[in-house]
GUKOLPA-639876 format. One record per residue (C-alpha): x, y, z. Coordinates in steps of 0.05 Angstrom, whole numbers. Example, Ala and Ser with C-alpha at 12.3 -4.5 7.8 and 13.67 -1.06 7.14 Angstrom:
BEGIN
[[246,-90,156]],
[[273,-21,143]],
// end
This chain:
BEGIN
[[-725,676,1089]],
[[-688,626,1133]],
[[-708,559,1099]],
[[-697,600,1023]],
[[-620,619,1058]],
[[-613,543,1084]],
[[-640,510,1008]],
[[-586,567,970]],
[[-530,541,1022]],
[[-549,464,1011]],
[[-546,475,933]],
[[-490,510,939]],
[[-464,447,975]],
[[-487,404,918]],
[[-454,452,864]],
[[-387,461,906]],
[[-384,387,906]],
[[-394,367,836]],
[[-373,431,798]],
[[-303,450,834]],
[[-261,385,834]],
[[-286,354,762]],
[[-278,414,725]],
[[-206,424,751]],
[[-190,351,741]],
[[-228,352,671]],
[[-178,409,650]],
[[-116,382,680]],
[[-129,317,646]],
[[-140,351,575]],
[[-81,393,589]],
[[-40,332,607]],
[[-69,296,534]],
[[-52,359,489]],
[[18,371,511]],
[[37,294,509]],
[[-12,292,439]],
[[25,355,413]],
[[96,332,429]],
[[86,258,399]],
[[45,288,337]],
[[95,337,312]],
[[148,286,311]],
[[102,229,282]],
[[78,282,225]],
[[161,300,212]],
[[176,226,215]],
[[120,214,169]],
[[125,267,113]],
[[205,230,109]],
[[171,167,98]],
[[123,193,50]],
[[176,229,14]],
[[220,172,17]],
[[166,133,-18]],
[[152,183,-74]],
[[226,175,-84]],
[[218,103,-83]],
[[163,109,-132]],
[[196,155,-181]],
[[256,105,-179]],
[[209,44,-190]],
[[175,77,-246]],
[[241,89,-279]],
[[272,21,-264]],
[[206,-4,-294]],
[[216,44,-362]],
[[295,0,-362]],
[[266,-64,-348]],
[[222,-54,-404]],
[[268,-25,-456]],
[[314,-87,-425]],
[[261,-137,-450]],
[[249,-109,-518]],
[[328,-116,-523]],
[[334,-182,-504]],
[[274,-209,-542]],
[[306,-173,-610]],
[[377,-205,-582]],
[[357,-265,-579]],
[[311,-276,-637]],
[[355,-319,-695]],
[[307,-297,-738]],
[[315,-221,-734]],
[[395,-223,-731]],
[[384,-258,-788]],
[[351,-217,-834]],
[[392,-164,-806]],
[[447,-207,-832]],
[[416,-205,-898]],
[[395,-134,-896]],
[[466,-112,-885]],
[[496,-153,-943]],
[[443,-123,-987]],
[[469,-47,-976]],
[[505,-55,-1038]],
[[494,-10,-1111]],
[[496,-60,-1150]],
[[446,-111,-1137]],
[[407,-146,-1190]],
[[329,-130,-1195]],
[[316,-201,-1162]],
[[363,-169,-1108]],
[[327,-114,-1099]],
[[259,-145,-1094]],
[[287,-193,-1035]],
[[320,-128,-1000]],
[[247,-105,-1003]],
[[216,-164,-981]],
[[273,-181,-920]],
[[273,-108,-899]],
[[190,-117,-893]],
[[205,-179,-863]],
[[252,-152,-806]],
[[213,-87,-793]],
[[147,-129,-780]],
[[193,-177,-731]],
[[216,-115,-695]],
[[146,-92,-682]],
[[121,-159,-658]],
[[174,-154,-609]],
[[159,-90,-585]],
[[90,-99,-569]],
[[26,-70,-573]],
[[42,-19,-510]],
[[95,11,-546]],
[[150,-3,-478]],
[[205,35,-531]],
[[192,96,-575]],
[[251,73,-622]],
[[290,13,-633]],
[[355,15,-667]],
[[402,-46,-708]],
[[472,-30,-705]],
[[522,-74,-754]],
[[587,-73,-725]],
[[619,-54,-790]],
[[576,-2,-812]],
[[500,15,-821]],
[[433,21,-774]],
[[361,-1,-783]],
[[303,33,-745]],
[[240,25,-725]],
[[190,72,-682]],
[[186,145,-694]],
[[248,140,-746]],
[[239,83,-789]],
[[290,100,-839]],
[[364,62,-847]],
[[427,91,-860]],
[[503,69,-866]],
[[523,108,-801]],
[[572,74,-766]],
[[558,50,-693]],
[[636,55,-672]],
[[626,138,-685]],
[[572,135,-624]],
[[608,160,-567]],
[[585,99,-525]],
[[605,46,-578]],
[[658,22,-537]],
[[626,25,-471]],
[[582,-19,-494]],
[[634,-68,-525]],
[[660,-69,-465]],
[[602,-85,-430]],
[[607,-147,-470]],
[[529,-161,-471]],
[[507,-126,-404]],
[[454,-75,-414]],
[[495,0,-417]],
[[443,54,-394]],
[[458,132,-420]],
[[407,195,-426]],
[[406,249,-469]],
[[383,290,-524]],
[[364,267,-595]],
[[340,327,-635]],
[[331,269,-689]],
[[273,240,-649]],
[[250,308,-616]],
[[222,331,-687]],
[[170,287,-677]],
[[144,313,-610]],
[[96,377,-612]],
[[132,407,-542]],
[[195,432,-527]],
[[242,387,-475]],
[[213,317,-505]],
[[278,313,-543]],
[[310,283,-484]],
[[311,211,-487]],
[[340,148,-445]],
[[370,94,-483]],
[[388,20,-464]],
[[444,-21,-510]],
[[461,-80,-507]],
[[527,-120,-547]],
[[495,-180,-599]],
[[530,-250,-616]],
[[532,-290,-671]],
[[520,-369,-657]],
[[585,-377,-666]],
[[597,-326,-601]],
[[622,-273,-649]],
[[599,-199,-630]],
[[559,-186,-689]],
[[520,-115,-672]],
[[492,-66,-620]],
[[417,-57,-597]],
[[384,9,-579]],
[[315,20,-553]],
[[306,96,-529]],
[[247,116,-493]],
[[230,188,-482]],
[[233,229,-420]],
[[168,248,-422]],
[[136,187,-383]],
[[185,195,-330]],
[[157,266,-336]],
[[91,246,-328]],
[[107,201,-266]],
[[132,264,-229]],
[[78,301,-240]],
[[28,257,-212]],
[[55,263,-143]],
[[11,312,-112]],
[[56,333,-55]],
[[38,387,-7]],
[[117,410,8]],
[[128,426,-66]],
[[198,384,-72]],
[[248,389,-128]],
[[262,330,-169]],
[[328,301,-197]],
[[345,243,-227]],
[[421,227,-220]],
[[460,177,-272]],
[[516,124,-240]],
[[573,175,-260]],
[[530,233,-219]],
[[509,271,-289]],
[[430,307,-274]],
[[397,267,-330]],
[[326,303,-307]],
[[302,363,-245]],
[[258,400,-240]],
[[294,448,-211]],
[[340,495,-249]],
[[365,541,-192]],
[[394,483,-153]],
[[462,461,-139]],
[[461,384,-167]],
[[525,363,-161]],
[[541,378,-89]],
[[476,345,-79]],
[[497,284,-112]],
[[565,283,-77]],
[[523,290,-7]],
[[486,235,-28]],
[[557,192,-48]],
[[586,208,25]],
[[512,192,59]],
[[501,117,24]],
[[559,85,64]],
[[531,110,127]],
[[476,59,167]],
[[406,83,153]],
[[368,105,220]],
[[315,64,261]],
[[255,107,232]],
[[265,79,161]],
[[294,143,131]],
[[355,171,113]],
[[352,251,96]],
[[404,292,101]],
[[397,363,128]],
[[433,421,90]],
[[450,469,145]],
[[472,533,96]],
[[409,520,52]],
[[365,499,113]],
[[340,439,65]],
[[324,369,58]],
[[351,318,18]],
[[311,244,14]],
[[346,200,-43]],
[[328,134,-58]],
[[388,91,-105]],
[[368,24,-148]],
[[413,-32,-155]],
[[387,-51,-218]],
[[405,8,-248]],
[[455,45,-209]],
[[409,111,-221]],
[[386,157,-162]],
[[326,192,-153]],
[[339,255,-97]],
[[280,300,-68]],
[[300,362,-41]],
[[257,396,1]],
[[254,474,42]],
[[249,465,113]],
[[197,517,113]],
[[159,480,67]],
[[159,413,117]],
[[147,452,179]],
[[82,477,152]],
[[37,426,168]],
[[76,413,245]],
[[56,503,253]],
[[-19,474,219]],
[[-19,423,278]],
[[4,464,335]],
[[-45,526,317]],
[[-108,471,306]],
[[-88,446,373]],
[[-85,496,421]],
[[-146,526,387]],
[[-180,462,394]],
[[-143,461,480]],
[[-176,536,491]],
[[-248,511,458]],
[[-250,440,498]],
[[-231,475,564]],
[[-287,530,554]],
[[-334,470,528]],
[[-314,436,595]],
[[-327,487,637]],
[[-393,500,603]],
[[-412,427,608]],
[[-388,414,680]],
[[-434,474,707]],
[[-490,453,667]],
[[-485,381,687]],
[[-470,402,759]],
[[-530,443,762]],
[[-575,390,727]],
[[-558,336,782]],
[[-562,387,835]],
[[-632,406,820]],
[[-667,342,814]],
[[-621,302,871]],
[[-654,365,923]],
[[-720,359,903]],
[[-714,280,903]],
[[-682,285,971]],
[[-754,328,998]],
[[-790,269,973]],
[[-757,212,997]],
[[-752,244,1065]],
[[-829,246,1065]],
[[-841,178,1042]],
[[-851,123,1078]],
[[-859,49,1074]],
[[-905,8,1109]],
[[-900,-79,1130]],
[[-842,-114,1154]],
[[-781,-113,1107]],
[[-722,-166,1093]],
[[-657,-156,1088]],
[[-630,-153,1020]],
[[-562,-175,991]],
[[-559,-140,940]],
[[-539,-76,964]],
[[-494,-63,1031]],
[[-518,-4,1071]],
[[-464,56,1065]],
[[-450,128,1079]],
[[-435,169,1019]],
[[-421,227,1053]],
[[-467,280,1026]],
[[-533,282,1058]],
[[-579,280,1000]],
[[-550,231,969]],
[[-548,181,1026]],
[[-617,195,1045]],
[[-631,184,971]],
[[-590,123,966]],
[[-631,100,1040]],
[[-700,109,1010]],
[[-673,73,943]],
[[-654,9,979]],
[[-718,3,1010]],
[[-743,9,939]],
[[-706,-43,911]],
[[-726,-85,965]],
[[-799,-74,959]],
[[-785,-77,879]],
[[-758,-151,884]],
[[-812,-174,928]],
[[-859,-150,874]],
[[-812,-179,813]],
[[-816,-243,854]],
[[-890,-239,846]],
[[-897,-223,784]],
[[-847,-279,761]],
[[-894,-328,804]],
[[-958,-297,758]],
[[-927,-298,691]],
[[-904,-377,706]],
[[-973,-387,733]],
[[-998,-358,666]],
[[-955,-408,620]],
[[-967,-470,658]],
[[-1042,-452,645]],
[[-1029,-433,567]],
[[-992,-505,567]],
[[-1049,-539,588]],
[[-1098,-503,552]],
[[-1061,-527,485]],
[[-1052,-596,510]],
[[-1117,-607,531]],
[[-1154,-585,466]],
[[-1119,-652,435]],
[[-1158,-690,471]],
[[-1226,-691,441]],
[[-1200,-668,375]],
[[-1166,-735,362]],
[[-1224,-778,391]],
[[-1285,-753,349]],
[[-1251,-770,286]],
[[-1233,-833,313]],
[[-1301,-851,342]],
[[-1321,-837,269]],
[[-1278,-885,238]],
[[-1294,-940,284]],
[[-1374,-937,284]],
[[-1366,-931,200]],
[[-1321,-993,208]],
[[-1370,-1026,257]],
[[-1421,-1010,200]],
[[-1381,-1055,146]],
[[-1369,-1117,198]],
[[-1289,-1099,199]],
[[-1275,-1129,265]],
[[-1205,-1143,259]],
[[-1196,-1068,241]],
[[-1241,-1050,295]],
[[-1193,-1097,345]],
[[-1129,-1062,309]],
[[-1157,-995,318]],
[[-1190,-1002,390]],
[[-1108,-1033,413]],
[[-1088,-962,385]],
[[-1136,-918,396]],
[[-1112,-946,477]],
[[-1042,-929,471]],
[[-1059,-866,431]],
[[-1106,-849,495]],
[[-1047,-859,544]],
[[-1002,-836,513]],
[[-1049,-767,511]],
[[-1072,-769,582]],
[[-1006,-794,607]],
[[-982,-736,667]],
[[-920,-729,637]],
[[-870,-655,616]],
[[-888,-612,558]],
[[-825,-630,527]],
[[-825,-703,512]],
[[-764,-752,477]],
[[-773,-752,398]],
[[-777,-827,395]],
[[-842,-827,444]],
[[-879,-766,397]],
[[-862,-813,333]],
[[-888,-879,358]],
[[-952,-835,381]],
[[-959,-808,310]],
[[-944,-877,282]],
[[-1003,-906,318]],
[[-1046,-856,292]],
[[-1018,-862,224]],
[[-1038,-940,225]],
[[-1106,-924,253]],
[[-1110,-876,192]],
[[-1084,-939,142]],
[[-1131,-989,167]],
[[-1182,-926,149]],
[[-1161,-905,81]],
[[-1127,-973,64]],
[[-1077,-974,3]],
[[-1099,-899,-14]],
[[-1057,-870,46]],
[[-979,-881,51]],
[[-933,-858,97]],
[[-859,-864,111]],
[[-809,-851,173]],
[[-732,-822,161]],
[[-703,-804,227]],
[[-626,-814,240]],
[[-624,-852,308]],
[[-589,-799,341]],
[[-649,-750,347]],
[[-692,-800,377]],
[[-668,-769,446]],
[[-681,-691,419]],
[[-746,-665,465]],
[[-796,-628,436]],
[[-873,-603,449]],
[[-920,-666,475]],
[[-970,-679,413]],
[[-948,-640,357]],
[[-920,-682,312]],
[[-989,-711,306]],
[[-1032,-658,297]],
[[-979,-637,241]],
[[-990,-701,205]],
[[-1069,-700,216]],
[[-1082,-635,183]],
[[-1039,-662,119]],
[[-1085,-715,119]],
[[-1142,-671,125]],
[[-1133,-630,77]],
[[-1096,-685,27]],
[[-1164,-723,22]],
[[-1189,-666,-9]],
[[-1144,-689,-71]],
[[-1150,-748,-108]],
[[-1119,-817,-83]],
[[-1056,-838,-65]],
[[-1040,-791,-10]],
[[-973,-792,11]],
[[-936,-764,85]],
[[-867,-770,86]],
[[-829,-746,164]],
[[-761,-732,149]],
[[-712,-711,211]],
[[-648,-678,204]],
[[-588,-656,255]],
[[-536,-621,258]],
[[-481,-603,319]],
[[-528,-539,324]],
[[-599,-542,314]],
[[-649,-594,299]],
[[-708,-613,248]],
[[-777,-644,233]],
[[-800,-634,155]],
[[-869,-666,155]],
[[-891,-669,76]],
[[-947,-687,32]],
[[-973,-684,-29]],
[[-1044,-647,-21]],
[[-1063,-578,-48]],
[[-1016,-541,-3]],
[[-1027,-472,32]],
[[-1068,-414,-4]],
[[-1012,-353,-13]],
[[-1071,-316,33]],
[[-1058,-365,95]],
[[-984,-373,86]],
[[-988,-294,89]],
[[-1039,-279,154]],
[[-993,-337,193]],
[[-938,-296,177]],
[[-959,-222,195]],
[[-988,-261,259]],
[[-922,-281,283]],
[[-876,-221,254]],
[[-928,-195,307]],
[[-919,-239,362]],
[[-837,-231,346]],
[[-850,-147,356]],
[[-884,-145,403]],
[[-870,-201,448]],
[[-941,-204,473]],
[[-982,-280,462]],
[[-1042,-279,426]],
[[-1107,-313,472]],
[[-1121,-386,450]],
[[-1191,-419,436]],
[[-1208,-479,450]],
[[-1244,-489,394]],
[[-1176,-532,360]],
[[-1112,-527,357]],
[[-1082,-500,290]],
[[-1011,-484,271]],
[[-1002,-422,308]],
[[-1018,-449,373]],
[[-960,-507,356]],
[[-918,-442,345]],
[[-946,-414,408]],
[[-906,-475,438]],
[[-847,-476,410]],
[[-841,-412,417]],
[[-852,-423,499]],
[[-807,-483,507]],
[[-754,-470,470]],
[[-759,-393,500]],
[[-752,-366,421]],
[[-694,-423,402]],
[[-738,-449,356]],
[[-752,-466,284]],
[[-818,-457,252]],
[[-826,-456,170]],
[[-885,-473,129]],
[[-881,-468,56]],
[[-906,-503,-7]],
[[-881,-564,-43]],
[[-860,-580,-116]],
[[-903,-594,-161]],
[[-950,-598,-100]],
[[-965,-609,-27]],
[[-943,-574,33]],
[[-879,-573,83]],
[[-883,-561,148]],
[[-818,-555,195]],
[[-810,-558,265]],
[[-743,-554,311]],
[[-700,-524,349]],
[[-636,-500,376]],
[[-585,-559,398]],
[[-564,-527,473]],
// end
């Protein structure tokens, strides 16, 4: 009963000492984050719905700018097109009764004429719904939705002389046209803007008036595909303050507009927006003006409305406060209790283990009190661990280089007799034919082949070394095969001092010999070297059968395998073959290394060897 009282007391210890102080800073932290988050949020989400608003204002202005600027092209190209005025010209003198029936057939033909050059200016998007001629004396000629003429006479427009006046500026007014409604299938698309403009003769004589009208309805269509969430009314003011489009018909426009007049000569704020608060109607209003047209788009919007999301926000957020702080508290016990368990029953363990031998100090960890009992006794029996783990990672380091030292020589000495059989062959079949000057060439070779392999020198080697090797054997190969063999060298002279693996550049080149003789005569080996500022590069060619798809494939899955699971395959000494030159490379270079084999075109076989540049 005593030692179950004296474990309860020591987790209680544990529990006290984990559980208590992280849980209550855990929760003061979060606290701390929600009220700054919640503060700083519900202004940024204020400040931003402004700046979205302001934008869709922005927009809606844009897009109607860009309806102007496009009824202002069409009525510039028509102004100045010589050819139009012209037959406009002609057209106007032909509005007579009593023309001749050659007359009549060249009205036809000029008012053809001018109604196909108004329609090539308009353009196949249609910028302007109708385009109007005006003579200044009397008649009209349209084209669009109306394409009929009259004699009306411009100066009985009530903006005639506005736009004389404007003496060929662009003059901008909106409203309705039940003569162009008629052909619209809803009611309200008889509303239309209209952009004139004064025309001169080339003698700088006002001659007539241009009208392109566009209907409301895109600008219509423009508002409507802002998908706002604080459901904002629209209006679209003209320069002398006149609602030319809401959609709003409860509001108050004109006091808007005059808000907006006393608010544009006042300096816009540092967050990028300018609204002005309606204290009476607890509203909104975001306006945005253009300077190209002098029009103002206004959105005003119900406080209500943009307080919405800021109540969303605050409700999410203490919802999501309460659930984190009972998650916390949830987690922090079961966490506490977790480490509590295991640290006592690891403590029980340690205490009864003991370690046996002299031990050395370590430097890697400083001995310490921590303050809790289990945990320094843990943290005791843990550096004793680590010391006794070191020792026996210094070990197994010593094996594992033991191990590739003996793999090295293993590869290096199955070169050996591999090179001198075939060689011995070649000399007694030379001795047979009474070639002793070949025999003399080969023997002088055959020695500095033999020290070079039996020299006590590093598995890496300098590239200039490895290629006067292979050249040797190369030349005891020509003397050999004679005229039928042909080889060629293209290093740069700057990789001559690259290191790679002793001997296996010239077991590369043997086995394309080998298995080029299988082919008919010449056989060609070509060693090409490149470099680069990163890496390295041996392609050894010929042209012999090349690899079987079924080789190139068992090579690969061999080292995908090796590459997996990072475990050598054991060598034979029966010869060394490509994979054990991989086997190599794959050592020295500690995996920095390149290794390719693949087929040539139309035949042969490439192999390539190299490595990263350190």
């Amino acid at each position: 009963m005593t030692a179950n009282k004296t474990k309860n007391m020591k987790k209680r210890s544990i529990m006290s000492t984990l559980f208590l102080p992280y849980t209550a800073l855990f929760i003061a932290v979060i606290l701390a984050f929600t009220v700054h988050t919640v503060f700083s949020e519900t202004g940024k989400i204020k400040v931003n719905a402004f700046s979205s608003l302001q934008n869709n204002a922005a927009m809606i202005m844009g897009s109607f700018d860009s309806v102007i600027h496009d009824l202002d092209t069409v009525s510039q190209n028509i102004i100045y097109s010589n050819l139009i005025k012209e037959k406009f010209g002609i057209y106007i003198n032909y509005q007579d009764n009593t023309l001749s029936s050659d007359e009549i057939y060249e009205n036809i033909n000029n008012t053809k004429i001018l109604f196909d050059l108004i329609i090539a200016m308009i353009g196949p998007n249609s910028p302007a719904d109708q385009t109007y001629l005006y003579s200044l004396d009397y008649g009209k000629f349209g084209v669009g939705l109306d394409n009929h003429a009259s004699k009306e006479r411009v100066s009985d427009k009530d903006w005639c002389s506005k736009v004389v006046e404007a003496k060929g500026k662009k003059f901008i007014y909106c409203d309705k046209d039940d003569t162009l409604g008629r052909f619209y299938s809803y009611s309200g698309d008889n509303y239309f803007v209209s952009l004139c403009r004064l025309y001169y003769s080339p003698l700088n004589v006002p001659q007539g008036i241009v009208e392109v009208k566009k209907s409301f309805k895109s600008i219509a269509n423009t508002v409507n595909t802002f998908n706002s969430p604080y459901q904002e009314d629209v209006y679209i003011f003209s320069p002398e303050g006149k609602t030319i489009y809401t959609t709003d018909s409860s509001g108050t426009p004109d006091s808007y507009y005059k808000l907006i007049q006393t608010q544009q000569g006042k300096p816009i704020r540092s967050s990028g927006v300018n609204p002005i608060y309606l204290k009476s109607e607890n509203k909104y209003i975001i306006f945005s003006s253009s300077d190209y047209t002098g029009f103002t788009t206004a959105l005003v919007i119900d406080n209500r409305m943009l307080m919405q999301p800021v109540h969303q926000y605050l409700n999410t957020a203490f919802i999501l406060l309460f659930t984190v702080m009972l998650i916390t508290v949830m987690v922090s016990y079961l966490i506490s209790r977790r480490i509590a368990n295991p640290l006592y029953k690891i403590y029980h363990q340690v205490r009864a283990f003991q370690l046996t031998g002299e031990e050395k100090d370590t430097t890697e960890f400083e001995d310490m009190e921590i303050g809790i009992t289990e945990v320094n006794t843990l943290y005791q029996a843990l550096l004793k661990m680590q010391r006794k783990a070191r020792k026996s990672m210094e070990r197994e380091l010593q094996l594992q280089n033991s191990d590739m030292q003996s793999k090295m020589l293993a590869l290096q000495a199955q070169m050996n007799p591999h090179f001198l059989y075939n060689s011995l062959a070649t000399i007694q079949a030379m001795a047979d034919e009474n070639m002793n000057s070949q025999i003399i060439l080969m023997c002088q070779t055959i020695s500095r082949i033999l020290r070079y392999i039996s020299s006590d020198s590093e598995q890496l080697v300098l590239l200039k070394d490895e290629l006067a090797h292979t050249r040797d054997y190369l030349e005891c190969m020509k003397v050999r095969y004679c005229d039928s063999l042909q080889f060629e060298f293209d290093i740069p002279e700057k990789m001559h001092q690259v290191r790679l693996p002793k001997l296996c550049l010239q077991l590369i080149v043997e086995n394309a010999i080998k298995y080029s003789t299988k082919s008919s005569p010449p056989w060609n080996v070509k060693i090409l070297g490149i470099m680069t500022n990163t890496y390295w590069e041996l392609q050894i060619r010929d042209n012999g059968p090349g690899f079987s798809s079924e080789y190139l494939e068992k090579l690969q899955d061999q080292i995908n395998l090796i590459e997996k699971n990072g475990v050598l395959p054991n060598l034979e000494i029966d010869g060394m073959g490509l994979m054990n030159i991989y086997i190599r490379f794959k050592i020295l270079y500690h995996g920095n290394h390149i290794f390719r084999l693949s087929n040539n075109v139309p035949h042969g076989a490439i192999v390539v060897i190299g490595g990263m540049i350190p």
